[in-house]
C-alpha positions in Angstrom: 122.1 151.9 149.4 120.6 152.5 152.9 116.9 151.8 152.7 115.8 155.5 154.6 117.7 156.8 151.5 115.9 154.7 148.6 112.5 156.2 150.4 113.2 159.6 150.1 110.3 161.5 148.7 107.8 158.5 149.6 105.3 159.5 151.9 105.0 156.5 154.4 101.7 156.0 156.3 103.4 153.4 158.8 106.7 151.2 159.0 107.2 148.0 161.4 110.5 146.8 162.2 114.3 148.2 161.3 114.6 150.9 158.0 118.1 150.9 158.7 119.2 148.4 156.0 120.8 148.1 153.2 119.4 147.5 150.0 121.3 145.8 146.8 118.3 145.4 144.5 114.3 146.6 144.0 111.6 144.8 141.9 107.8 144.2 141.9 108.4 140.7 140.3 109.3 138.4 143.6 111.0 135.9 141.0 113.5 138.3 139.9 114.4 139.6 144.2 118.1 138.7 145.4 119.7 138.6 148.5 119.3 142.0 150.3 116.0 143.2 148.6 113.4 145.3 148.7 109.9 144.3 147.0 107.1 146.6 146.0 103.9 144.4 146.1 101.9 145.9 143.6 98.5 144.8 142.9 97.7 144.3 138.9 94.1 143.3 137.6 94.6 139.7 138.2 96.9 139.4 141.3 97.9 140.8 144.3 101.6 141.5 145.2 101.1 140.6 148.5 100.2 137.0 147.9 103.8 136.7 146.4 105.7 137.9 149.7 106.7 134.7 150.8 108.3 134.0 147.3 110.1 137.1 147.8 111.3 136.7 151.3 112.7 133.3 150.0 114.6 135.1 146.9 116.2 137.3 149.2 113.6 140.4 150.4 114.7 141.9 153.6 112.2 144.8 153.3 108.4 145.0 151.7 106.4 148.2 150.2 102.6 147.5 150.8 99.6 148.9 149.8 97.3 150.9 152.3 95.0 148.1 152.9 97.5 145.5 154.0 97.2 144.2 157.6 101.0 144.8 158.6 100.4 142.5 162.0 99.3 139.6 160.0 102.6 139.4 158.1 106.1 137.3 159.0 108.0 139.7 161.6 111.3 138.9 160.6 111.4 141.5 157.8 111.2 145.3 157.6 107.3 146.3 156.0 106.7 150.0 154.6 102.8 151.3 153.9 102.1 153.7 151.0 99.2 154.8 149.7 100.2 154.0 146.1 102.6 151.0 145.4 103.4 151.8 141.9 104.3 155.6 142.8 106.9 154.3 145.3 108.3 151.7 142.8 108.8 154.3 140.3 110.4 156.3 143.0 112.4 154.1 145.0 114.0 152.9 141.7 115.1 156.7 140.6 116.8 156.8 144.4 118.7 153.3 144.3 119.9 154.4 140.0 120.7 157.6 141.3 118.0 159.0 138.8 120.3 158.4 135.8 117.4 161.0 133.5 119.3 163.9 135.0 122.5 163.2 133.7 121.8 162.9 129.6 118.7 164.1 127.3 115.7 162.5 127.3 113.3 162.2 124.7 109.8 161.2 125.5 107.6 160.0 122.4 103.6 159.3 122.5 100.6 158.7 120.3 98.4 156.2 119.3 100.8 155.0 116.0 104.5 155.8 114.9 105.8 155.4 118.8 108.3 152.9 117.7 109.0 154.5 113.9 109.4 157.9 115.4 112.1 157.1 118.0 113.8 155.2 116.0 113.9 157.6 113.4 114.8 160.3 115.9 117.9 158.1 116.8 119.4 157.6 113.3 119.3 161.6 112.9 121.0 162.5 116.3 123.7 159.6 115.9 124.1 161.2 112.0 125.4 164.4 113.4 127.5 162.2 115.9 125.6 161.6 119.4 125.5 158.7 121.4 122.4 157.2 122.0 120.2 155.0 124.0 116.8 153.7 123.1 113.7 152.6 125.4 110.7 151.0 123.3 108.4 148.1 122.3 111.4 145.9 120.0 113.6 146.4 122.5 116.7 148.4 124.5 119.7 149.9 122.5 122.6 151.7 123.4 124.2 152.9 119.6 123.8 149.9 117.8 124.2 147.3 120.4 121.1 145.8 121.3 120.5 145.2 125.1 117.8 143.0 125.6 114.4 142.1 123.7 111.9 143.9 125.3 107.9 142.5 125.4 105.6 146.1 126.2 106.1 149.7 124.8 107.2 150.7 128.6 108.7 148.6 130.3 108.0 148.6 134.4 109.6 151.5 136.3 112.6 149.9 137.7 113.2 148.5 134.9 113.4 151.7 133.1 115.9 153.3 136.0 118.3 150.2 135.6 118.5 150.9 131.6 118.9 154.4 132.2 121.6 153.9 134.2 123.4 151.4 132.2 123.1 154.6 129.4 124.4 156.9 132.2 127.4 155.0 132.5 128.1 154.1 129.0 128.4 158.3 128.2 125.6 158.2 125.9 124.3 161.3 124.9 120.4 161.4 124.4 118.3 158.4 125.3 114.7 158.1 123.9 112.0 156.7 125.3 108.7 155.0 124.1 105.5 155.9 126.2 102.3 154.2 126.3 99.3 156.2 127.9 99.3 152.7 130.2 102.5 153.6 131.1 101.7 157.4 132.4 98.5 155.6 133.8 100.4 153.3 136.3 103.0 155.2 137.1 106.0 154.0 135.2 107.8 157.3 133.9 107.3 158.7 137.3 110.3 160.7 138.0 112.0 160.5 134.8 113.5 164.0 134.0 112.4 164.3 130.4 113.9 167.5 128.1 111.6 167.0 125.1 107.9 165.1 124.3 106.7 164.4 121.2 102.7 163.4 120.2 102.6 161.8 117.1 98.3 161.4 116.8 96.0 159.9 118.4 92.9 157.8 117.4 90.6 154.9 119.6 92.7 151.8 120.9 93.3 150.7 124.2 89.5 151.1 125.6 88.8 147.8 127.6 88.1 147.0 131.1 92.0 146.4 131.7 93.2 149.6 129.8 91.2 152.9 129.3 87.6 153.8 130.5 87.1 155.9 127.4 89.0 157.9 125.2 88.9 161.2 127.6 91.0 159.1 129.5 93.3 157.6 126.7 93.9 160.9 125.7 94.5 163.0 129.1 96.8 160.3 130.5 99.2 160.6 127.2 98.8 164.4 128.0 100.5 164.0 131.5 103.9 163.0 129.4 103.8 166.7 128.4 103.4 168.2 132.4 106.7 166.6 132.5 108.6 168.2 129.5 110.3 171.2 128.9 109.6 170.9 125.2 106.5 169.3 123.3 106.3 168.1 119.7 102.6 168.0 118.6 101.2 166.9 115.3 99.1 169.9 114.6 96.6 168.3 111.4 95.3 166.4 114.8 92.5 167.7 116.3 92.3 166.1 119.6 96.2 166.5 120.0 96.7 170.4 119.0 94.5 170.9 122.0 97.1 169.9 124.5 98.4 173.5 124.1 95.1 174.8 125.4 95.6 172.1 128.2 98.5 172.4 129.0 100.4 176.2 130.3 103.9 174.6 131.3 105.3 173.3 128.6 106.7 175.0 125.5 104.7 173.5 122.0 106.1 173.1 118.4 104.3 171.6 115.7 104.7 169.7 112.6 102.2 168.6 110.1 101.5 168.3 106.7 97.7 170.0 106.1 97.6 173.0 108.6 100.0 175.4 109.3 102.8 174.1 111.7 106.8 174.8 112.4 107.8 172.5 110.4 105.3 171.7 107.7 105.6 169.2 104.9 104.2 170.0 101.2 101.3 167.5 100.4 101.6 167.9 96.7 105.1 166.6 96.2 104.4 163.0 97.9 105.9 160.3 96.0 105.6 156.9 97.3 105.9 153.3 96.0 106.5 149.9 97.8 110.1 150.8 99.0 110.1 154.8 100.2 108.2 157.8 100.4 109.2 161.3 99.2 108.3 164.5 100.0 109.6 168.2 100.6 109.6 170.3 104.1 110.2 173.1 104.9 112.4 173.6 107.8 113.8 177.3 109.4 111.8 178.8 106.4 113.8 176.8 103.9 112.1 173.6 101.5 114.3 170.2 102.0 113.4 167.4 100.1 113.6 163.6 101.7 113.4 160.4 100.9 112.3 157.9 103.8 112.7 153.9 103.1 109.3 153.3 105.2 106.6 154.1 102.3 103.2 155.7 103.4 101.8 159.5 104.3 101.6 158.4 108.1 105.3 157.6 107.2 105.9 161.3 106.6 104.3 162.2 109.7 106.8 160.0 111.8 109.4 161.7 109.8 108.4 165.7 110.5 108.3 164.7 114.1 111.7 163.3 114.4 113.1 165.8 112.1 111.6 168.7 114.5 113.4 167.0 117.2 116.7 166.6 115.4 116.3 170.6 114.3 116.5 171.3 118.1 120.2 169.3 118.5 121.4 171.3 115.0 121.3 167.9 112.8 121.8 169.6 109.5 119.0 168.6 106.5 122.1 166.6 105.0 122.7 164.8 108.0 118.9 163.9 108.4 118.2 162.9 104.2 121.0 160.3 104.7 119.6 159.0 107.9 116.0 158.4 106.4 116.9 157.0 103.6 118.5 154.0 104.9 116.1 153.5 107.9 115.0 150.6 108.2 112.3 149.8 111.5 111.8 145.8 112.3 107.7 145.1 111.5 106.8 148.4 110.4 106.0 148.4 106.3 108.4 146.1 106.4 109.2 144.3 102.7 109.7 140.5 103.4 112.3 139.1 100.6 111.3 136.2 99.0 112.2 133.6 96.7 108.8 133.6 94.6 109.4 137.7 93.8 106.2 138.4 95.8 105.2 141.8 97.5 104.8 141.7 100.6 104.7 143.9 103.3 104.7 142.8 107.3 103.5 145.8 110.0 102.4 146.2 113.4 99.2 147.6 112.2 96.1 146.3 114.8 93.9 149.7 115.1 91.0 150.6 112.7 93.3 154.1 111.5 96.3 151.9 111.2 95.1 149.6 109.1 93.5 152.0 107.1 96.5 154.2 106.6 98.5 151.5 105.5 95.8 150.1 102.7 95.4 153.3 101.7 99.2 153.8 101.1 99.5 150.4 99.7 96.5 151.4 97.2 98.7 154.4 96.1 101.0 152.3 93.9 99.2 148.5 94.1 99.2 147.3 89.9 97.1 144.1 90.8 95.1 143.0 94.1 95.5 144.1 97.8 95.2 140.5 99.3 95.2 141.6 103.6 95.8 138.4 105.9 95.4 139.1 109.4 92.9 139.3 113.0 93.6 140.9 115.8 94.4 140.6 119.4 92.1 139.0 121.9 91.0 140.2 125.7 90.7 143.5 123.8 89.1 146.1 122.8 86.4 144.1 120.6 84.3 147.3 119.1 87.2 148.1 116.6 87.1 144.2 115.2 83.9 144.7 112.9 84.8 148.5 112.2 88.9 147.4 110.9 87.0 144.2 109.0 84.8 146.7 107.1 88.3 148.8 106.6 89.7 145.7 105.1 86.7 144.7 102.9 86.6 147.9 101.1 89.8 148.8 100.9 91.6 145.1 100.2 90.8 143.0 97.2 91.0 140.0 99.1 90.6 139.6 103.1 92.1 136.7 104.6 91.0 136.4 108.4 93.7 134.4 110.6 94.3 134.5 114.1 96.6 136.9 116.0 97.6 137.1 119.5 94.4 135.0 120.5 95.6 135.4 124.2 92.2 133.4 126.1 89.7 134.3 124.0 88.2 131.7 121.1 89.8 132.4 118.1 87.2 131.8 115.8 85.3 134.3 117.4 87.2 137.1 117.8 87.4 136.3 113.8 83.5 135.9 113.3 83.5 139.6 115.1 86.1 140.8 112.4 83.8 138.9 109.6 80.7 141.1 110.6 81.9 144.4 109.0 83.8 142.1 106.3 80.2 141.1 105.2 78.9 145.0 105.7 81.6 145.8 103.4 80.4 143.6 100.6 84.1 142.5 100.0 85.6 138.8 99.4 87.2 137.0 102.1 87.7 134.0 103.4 88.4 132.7 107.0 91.5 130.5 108.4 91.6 130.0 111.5 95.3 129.4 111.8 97.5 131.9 110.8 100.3 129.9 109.1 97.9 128.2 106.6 96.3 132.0 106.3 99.3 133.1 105.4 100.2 130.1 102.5 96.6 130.5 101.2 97.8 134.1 100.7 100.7 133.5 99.2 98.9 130.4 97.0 96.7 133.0 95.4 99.1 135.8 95.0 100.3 136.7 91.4 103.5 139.0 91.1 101.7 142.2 90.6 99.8 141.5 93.5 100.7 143.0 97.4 100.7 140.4 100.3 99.7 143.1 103.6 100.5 141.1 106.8 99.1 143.3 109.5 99.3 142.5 113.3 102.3 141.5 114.9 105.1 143.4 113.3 108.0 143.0 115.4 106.3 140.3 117.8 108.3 137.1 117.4 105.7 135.1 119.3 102.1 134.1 119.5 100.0 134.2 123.1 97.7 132.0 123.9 95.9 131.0 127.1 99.1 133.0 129.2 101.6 130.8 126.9 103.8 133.0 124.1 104.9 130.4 121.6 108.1 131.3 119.0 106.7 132.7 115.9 108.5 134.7 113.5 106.7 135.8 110.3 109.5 136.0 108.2 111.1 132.6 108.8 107.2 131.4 108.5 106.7 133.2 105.2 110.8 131.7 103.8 109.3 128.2 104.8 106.2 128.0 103.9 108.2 129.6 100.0 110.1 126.6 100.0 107.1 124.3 100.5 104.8 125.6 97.9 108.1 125.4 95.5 108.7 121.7 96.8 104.7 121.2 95.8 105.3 122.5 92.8 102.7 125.3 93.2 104.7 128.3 92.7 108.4 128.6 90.5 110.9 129.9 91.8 112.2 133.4 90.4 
């Protein structure tokens, strides 16, 4: 595509040398530029693009998107150099111009929130394809197209080209709706920029993501979700949230439906029929003024949440309540309340829980139908958000029987102090606990104490197959930990086999 066409709608402050080219491929990463080119040198909180440019030139970059402050005489003459005022804004841009801005030619579901980003579109696409659409699947596990799996995916959004290139691949392969996972970091730098979304949904919202790398405070956290929703035609809104039913006062342009389970809401669920033990959760809903009664294979009241949000959705393509009840009941979501099998008979449950609401609504739904002890093994992330560590290790005191503190993603931070933070509202809480540093042995100590009426919670990395630290991400699957680490205590003749 001729590079004057892949600009269109940029507003360029100053070019040097020929925009007559032609351009095979965009990125912002100068590793992943081939022959005929076209980087964006985008400036993140540690690097600069521009310091990459001769990595990019030698990939294959014929042309270069700078930022404003970039000294355009200084630079190698023998390629073409565009200035914008905001590099990300032109990625996202330029990439909807070279894919042809696939968003326009399917459905596309944006879905927000703080927690059930990942349950939620997931659940939405089991209803649609259960009354027979095709469709395509953007989030934080990774890209699907039906039930092919595209690639592994390591963010909830991925980067903006990124998204056009797996929209397109959905353009071309018919599908019907595709559904896409957005983070408030995502509407923050730019990323969704030019996708053409039909329909958002905001599942709740409570603190995460405040650090010097993320969000300056919540006001911010919660207006840049809010921006998903000047892009709708349609918005989904939990209404027994009381920061997000305000968007409708916010917001003018878009048309707002809500679900809930407390307050009124369009489609409302009954809180005195919920039923839940370790494997589902049922409940009854009413939906077009008539009660329907589900049964969802992810246990938990923030469970039925996801659920009235992706059964809104569905209600708007005509998925009929059949369709939906046989499409919840066998959902089945990779690290979210996720029962690990075992060989000892053990309880326990694996989720992506790592906010101070998360990990309460889990041990709260997990207290609901618990015979013997709550034992919670986990920590949390590092170059974070440290104010929620003692608040979530007071959650787990008080609501666990037994906290086990272990590392997470440690990323560069010292482990055993991001777990001494954790331990101060541990100790607040009055509850036992002990701390292992490293998670594996965390996790046998757990499973050494545990009896078969108690329930092993493994909160933290979900569907993350891998640990960080110090920049490195090293394989780490919990289940294949948890099935060796079985075998060993069997081998030492600590537990039977049952």
């Amino acid at each position: 595509m001729k590079l004057t066409k892949i600009l269109e709608g940029l507003i360029i402050k100053e070019s040097r040398n020929n925009l007559d080219l032609d351009i095979t491929n965009i990125h912002s990463d100068s590793r992943k530029i081939k022959e005929n080119g076209l980087f964006v040198a985008i400036d993140g909180y540690l690097q600069k693009g521009i310091d990459y440019l001769e990595n990019a030139i030698e990939n294959g970059a014929i042309a270069v998107i700078v930022e404003d402050y970039v000294d355009m005489s200084s630079l190698p003459d023998n390629i073409t150099y565009i200035k914008v005022g905001d590099t990300r804004k032109a990625l996202a841009v330029a990439s909807c111009n070279l894919y042809d801005n696939p968003s326009r030619k399917f459905k596309l579901i944006g879905v927000t929130g703080t927690k059930g980003k990942t349950t939620t579109t997931f659940m939405i696409k089991a209803l649609l394809e259960a009354h027979g659409l095709k469709v395509g699947l953007i989030g934080s596990i990774a890209v699907y197209i039906g039930k092919e799996k595209i690639e592994d995916t390591d963010r909830t959004t991925p980067e903006s080209v990124e998204i056009q290139k797996h929209l397109a691949h959905m353009a071309d392969e018919n599908v019907d709706v595709a559904i896409l996972e957005v983070s408030s970091q995502a509407m923050k730098l730019h990323r969704v920029d030019g996708c053409d979304f039909d329909i958002g949904v905001f599942t709740n919202l409570t603190e995460d993501h405040i650090s010097k790398n993320e969000h300056a405070d919540m006001e911010e956290y919660f207006n840049c979700k809010c921006m998903l929703f000047d892009m709708c035609k349609l918005g989904f809104i939990n209404s027994d949230d009381k920061t997000v039913i305000t968007i409708k006062d916010k917001n003018k342009t878009c048309k707002f439906k809500t679900f809930g389970i407390d307050n009124p809401a369009d489609v409302k669920a009954d809180g005195s029929t919920l039923k839940t033990d370790p494997s589902y959760i049922d409940f009854t809903a009413n939906i077009n003024g008539k009660d329907e009664q589900f049964e969802v294979s992810i246990p938990g009241r923030f469970s039925v949440y996801n659920s009235l949000g992706a059964i809104s959705v569905a209600n708007e393509f005509g998925v009929t309540p059949d369709e939906m009840r046989g499409a919840l009941k066998n959902l089945k979501v990779l690290g979210r309340n996720e029962l690990v099998p075992n060989k000892l008979g053990l309880t326990i449950l694996i989720d992506y829980a790592h906010t101070p609401s998360s990990l309460q609504s889990i041990l709260e739904s997990v207290r609901a139908y618990a015979k013997g002890r709550i034992i919670c093994a986990w920590g949390v992330g590092g170059d974070r958000d440290s104010k929620k560590r003692p608040i979530m290790g007071e959650i787990s005191g008080r609501l666990a029987d037994y906290t086990i503190l272990m590392s997470d993603q440690v990323r560069t931070e010292d482990p055993l102090k991001i777990l001494q933070d954790i331990e101060v509202g541990v100790k607040k809480s009055g509850g036992d606990y002990t701390i292992i540093v490293d998670r594996t042995e965390g996790i046998k100590h757990a499973l050494e104490v545990a009896t078969p009426e108690d329930i092993i919670v493994i909160p933290g990395l979900g569907h993350d197959l891998y640990l960080e630290r110090n920049h490195v991400k090293y394989p780490y699957d919990e289940r294949k930990v948890i099935a060796s680490l079985v075998d060993e205590l069997i081998a030492e003749g600590k537990k039977k086999l049952v």
